[in-house]
LORO-174325 format. One record per residue (C-alpha): residue number from 1; residue in one letter; x, y, z. Coordinates in steps of 0.001 Angstrom, whole numbers. Layout:
residues N
site pos=NUM; code=A; X=X; Y=Y; Z=Z
...
end
This chain:
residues 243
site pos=1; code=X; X=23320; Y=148242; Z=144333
site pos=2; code=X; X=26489; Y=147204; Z=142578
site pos=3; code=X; X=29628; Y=147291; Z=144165
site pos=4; code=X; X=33186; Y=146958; Z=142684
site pos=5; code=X; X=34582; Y=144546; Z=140094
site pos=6; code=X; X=35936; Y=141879; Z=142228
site pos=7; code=X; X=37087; Y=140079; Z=138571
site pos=8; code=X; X=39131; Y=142980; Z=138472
site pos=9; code=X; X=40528; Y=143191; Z=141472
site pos=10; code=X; X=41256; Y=139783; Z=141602
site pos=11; code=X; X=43365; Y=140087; Z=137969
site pos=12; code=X; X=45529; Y=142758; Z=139757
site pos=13; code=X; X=46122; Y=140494; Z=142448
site pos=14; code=X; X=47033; Y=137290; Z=140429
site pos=15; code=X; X=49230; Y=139597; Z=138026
site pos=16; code=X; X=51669; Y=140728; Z=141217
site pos=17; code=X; X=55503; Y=139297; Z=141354
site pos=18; code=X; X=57974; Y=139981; Z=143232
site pos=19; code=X; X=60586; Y=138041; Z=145221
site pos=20; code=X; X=59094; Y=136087; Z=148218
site pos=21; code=X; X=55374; Y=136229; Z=147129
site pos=22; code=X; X=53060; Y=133700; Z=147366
site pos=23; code=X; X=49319; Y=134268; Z=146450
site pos=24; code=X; X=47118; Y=131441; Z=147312
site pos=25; code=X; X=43140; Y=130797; Z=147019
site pos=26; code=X; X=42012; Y=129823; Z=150671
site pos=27; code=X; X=38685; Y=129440; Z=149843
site pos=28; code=X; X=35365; Y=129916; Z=148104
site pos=29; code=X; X=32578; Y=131896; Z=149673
site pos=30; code=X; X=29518; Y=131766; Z=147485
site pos=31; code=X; X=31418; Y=131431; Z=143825
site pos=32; code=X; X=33994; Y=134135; Z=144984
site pos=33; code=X; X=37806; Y=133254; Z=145866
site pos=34; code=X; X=38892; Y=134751; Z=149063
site pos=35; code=X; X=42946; Y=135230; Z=148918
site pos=36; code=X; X=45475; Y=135040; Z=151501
site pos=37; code=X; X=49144; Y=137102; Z=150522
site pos=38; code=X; X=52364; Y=136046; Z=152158
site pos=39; code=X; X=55074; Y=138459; Z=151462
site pos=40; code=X; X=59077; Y=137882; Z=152997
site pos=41; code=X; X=60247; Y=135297; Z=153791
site pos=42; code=X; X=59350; Y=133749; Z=158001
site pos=43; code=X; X=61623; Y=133619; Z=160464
site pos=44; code=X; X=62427; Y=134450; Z=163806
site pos=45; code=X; X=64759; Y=137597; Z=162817
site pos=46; code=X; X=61833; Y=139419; Z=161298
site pos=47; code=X; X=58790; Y=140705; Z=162431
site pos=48; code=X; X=55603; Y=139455; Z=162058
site pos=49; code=X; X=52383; Y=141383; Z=160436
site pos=50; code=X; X=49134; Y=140792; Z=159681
site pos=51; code=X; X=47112; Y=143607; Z=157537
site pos=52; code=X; X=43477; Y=142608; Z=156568
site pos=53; code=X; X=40580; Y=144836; Z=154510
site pos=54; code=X; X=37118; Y=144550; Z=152822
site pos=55; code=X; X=35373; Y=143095; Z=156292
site pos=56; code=X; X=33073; Y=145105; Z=155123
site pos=57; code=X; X=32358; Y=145237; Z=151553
site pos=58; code=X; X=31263; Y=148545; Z=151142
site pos=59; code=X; X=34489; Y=150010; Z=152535
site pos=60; code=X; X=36776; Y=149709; Z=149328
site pos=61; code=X; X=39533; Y=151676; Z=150130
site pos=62; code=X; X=41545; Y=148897; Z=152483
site pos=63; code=X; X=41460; Y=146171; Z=149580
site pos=64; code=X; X=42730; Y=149499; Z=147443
site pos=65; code=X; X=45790; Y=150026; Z=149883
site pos=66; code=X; X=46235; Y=146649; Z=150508
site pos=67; code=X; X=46754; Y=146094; Z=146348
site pos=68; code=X; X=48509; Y=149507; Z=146407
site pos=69; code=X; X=51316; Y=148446; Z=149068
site pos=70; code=X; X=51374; Y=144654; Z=146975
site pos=71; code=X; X=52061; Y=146800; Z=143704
site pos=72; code=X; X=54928; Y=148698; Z=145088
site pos=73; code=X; X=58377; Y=148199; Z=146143
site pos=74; code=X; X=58937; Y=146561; Z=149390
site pos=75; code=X; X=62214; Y=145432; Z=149455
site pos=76; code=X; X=63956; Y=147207; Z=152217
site pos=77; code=X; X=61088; Y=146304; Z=154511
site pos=78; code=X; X=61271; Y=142313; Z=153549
site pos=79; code=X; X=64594; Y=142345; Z=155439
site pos=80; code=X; X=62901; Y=143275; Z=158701
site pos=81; code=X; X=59667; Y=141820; Z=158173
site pos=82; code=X; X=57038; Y=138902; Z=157195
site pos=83; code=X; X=53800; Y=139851; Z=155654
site pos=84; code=X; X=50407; Y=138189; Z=155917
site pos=85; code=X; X=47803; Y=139540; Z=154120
site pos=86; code=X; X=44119; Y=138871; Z=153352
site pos=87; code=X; X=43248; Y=142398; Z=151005
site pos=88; code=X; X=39192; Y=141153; Z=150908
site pos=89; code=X; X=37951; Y=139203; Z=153517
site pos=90; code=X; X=33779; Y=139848; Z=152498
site pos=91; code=X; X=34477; Y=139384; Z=148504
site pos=92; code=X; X=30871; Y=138980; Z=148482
site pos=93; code=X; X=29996; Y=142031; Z=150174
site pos=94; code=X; X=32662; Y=143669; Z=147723
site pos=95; code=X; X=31343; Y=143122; Z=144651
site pos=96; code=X; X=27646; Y=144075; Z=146250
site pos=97; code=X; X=28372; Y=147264; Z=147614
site pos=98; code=X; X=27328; Y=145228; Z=151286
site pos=99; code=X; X=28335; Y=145914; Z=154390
site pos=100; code=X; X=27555; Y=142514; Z=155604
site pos=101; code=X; X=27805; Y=139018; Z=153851
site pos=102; code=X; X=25105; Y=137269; Z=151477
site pos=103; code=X; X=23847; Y=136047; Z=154817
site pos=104; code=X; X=23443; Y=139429; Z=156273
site pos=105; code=X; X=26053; Y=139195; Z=158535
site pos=106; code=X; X=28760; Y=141284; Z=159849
site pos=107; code=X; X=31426; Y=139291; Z=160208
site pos=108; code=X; X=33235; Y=141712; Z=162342
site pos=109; code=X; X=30287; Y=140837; Z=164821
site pos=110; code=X; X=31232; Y=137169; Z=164251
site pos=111; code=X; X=34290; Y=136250; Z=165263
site pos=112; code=X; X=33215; Y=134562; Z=168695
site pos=113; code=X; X=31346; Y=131878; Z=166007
site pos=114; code=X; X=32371; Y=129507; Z=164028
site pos=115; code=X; X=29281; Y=129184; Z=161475
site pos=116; code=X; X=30235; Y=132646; Z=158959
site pos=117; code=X; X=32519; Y=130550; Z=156125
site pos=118; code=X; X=34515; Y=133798; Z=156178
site pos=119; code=X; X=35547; Y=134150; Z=159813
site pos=120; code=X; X=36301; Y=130178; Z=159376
site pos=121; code=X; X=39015; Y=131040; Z=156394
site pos=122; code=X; X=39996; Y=133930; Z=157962
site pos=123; code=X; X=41029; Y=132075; Z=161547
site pos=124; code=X; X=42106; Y=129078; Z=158929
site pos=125; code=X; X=44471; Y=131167; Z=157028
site pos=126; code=X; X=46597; Y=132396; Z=160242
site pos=127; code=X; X=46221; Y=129123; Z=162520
site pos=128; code=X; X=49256; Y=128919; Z=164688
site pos=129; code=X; X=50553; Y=132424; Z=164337
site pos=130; code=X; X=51268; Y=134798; Z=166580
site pos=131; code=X; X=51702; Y=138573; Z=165082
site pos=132; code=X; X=53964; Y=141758; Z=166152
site pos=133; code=X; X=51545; Y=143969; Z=164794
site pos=134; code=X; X=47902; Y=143336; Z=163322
site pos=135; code=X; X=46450; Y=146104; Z=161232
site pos=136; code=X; X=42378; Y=146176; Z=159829
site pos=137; code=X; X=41664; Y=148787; Z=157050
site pos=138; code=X; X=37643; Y=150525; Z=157488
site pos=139; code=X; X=35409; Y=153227; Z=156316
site pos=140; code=X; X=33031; Y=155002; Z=158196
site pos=141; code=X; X=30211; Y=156307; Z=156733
site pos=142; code=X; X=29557; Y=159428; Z=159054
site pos=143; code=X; X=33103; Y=160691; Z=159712
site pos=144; code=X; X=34916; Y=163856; Z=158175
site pos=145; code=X; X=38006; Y=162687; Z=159260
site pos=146; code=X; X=40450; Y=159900; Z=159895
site pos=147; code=X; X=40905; Y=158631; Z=163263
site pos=148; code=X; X=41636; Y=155049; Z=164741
site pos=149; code=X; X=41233; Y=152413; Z=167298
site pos=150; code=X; X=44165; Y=150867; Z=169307
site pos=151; code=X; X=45174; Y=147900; Z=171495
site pos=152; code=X; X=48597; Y=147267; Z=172899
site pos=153; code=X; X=48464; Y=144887; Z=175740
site pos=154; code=X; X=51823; Y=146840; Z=177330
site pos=155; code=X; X=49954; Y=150159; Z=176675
site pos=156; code=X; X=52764; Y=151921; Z=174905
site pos=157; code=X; X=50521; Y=153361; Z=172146
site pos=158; code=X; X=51756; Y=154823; Z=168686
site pos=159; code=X; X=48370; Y=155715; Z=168182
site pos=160; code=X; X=49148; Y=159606; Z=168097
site pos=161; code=X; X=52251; Y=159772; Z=165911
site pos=162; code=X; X=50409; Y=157826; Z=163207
site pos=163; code=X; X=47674; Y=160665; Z=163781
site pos=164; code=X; X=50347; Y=163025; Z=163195
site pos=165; code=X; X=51338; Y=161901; Z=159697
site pos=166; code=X; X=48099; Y=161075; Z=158272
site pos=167; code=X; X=46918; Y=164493; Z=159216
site pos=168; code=X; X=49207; Y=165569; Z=155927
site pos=169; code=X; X=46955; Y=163496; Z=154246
site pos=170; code=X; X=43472; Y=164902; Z=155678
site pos=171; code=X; X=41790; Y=166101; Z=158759
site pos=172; code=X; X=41653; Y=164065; Z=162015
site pos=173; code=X; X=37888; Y=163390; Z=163280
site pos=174; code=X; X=37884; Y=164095; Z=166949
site pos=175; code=X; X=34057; Y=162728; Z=167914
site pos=176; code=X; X=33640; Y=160311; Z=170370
site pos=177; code=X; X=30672; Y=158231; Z=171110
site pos=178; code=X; X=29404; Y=157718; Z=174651
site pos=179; code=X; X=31172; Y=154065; Z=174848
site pos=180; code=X; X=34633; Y=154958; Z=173285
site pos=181; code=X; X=37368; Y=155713; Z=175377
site pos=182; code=X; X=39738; Y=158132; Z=173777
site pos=183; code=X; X=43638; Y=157446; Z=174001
site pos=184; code=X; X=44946; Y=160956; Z=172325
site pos=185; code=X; X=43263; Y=162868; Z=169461
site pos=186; code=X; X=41470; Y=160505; Z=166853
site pos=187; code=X; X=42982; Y=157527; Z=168625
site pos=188; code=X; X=40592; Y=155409; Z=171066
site pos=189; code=X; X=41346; Y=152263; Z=172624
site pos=190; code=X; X=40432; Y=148725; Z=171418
site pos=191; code=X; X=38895; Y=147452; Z=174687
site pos=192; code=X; X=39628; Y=143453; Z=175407
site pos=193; code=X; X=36826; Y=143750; Z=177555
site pos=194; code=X; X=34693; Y=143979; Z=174514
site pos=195; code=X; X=35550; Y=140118; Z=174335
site pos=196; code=X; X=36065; Y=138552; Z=170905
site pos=197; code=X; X=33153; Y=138895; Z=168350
site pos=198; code=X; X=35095; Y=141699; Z=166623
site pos=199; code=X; X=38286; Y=141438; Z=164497
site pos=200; code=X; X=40370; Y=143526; Z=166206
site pos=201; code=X; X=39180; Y=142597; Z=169757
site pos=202; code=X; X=39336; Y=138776; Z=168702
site pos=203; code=X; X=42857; Y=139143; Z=167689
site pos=204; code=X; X=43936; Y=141080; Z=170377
site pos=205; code=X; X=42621; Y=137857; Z=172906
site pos=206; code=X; X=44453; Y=135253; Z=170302
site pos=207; code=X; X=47146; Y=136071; Z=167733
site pos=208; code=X; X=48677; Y=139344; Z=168608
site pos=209; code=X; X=49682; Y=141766; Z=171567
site pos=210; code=X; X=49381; Y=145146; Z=169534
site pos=211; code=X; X=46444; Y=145500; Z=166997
site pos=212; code=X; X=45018; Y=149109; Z=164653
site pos=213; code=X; X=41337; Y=149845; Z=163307
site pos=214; code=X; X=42201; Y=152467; Z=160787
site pos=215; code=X; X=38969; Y=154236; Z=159373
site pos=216; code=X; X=38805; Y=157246; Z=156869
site pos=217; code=X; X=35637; Y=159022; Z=155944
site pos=218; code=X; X=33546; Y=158125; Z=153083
site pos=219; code=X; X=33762; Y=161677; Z=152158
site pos=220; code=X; X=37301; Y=161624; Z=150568
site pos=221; code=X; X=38323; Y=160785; Z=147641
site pos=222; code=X; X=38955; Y=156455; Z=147237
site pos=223; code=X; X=43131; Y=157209; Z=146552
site pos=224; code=X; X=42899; Y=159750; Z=149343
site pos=225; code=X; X=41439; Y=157118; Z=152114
site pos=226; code=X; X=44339; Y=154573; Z=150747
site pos=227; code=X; X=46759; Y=156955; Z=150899
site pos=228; code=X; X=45711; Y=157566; Z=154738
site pos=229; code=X; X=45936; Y=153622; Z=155441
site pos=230; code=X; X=48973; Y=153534; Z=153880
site pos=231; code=X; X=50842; Y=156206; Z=156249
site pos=232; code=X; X=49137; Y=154667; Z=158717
site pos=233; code=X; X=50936; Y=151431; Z=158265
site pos=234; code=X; X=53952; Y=152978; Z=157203
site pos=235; code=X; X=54066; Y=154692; Z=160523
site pos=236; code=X; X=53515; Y=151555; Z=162308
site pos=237; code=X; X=56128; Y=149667; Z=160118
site pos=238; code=X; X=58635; Y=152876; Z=160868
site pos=239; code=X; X=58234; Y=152273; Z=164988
site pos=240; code=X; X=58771; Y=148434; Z=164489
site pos=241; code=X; X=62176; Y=149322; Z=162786
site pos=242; code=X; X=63438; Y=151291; Z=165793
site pos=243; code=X; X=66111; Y=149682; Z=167913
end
């Protein structure tokens, strides 16, 4: 089945500008670029954030908000924060309408490897960083509602007040499967126990103390699920800039 244009997304991409934006090619993974974003300028004054989407390519809407939040203004938040952003890590998968790579694999089942080229790039492009916040953009297939996974290594979770806000967006899914363990409503906890195969799990262990799985249903509309990561991050973003 075909997927999305990944020409075009790419074109929206390369056509962004603004002040303290640097788009670079970090790779090729079988004849498609994959893209790393830096956005604000890095120093020890501002916090440090890592958003990532498309780990699975047949979840568009994170590489949607993570072009949507590119495309708009960010000034006021470039004088509290640093941006690193990688808006389609499976571009393969992307333009295939694939959950996994040309491989077959899941590379958010591969991070404890280091033979999937697109784990490699990925753990290239933020060698030697450590980040505030990490956030991953997903889809699931079988939920009616939005909910999310978080890990804070202190335990003081904003899980439920991003739940709050992106309720005004659409519904909250509530279900839990036998090996989640739920936090508040639609928020469940990111377990480091589950070691480090998975992104957020992975990062967690290596590159950050607080880290987000957001996931909107299938069922909504594409601007409606990027509308929900955006709050979601915005929420997140909003908690950073307390005192």
């Amino acid at each position: 089945m075909s997927g999305q244009d990944y020409a075009r997304f790419t074109q929206r991409l390369k056509t962004l500008s603004s002040p303290n934006l640097i788009i670079e090619a970090i790779g090729s993974v079988n004849d498609y670029q994959m893209f790393r974003v830096l956005l604000g300028e890095a120093s020890g004054e501002r916090k440090n954030i890592l958003i990532t989407a498309g780990i699975h390519g047949d979840e568009p809407a994170g590489p949607e908000a993570a072009l949507c939040f590119l495309e708009r203004d960010n000034t006021k938040l470039l004088q509290k924060f640093r941006f690193v952003i990688l808006p389609c890590v499976n571009p393969y998968g992307y333009a295939h309408n694939a959950r996994e790579n040309k491989q077959g694999t899941d590379i958010n089942r591969s991070f404890a490897e280091e033979q999937v080229v697109e784990v490699v790039l990925f753990k290239k492009a933020i060698q030697g960083q450590r980040f505030d916040f990490y956030i991953d953009f997903h889809e699931d297939w079988e939920a009616e509602g939005f909910y999310l996974y978080e890990g804070q290594r202190d335990e003081h979770w904003i899980g439920q007040e991003i739940i709050e806000n992106v309720e005004k967006v659409g519904p909250i899914d509530t279900g839990t499967a036998e090996s989640d363990m739920p936090i508040s409503k639609g928020v469940l906890k990111v377990d480091p126990g589950w070691g480090t195969a998975g992104t957020a799990p992975y990062m967690l262990h290596t590159h950050s103390d607080h880290v987000m799985i957001c996931e909107t249903p299938k069922v909504w509309p594409l601007d409606q699920r990027a509308s929900a990561h955006l709050t979601a991050l915005d929420t997140a973003l909003k908690h950073y800039l307390k005192p």
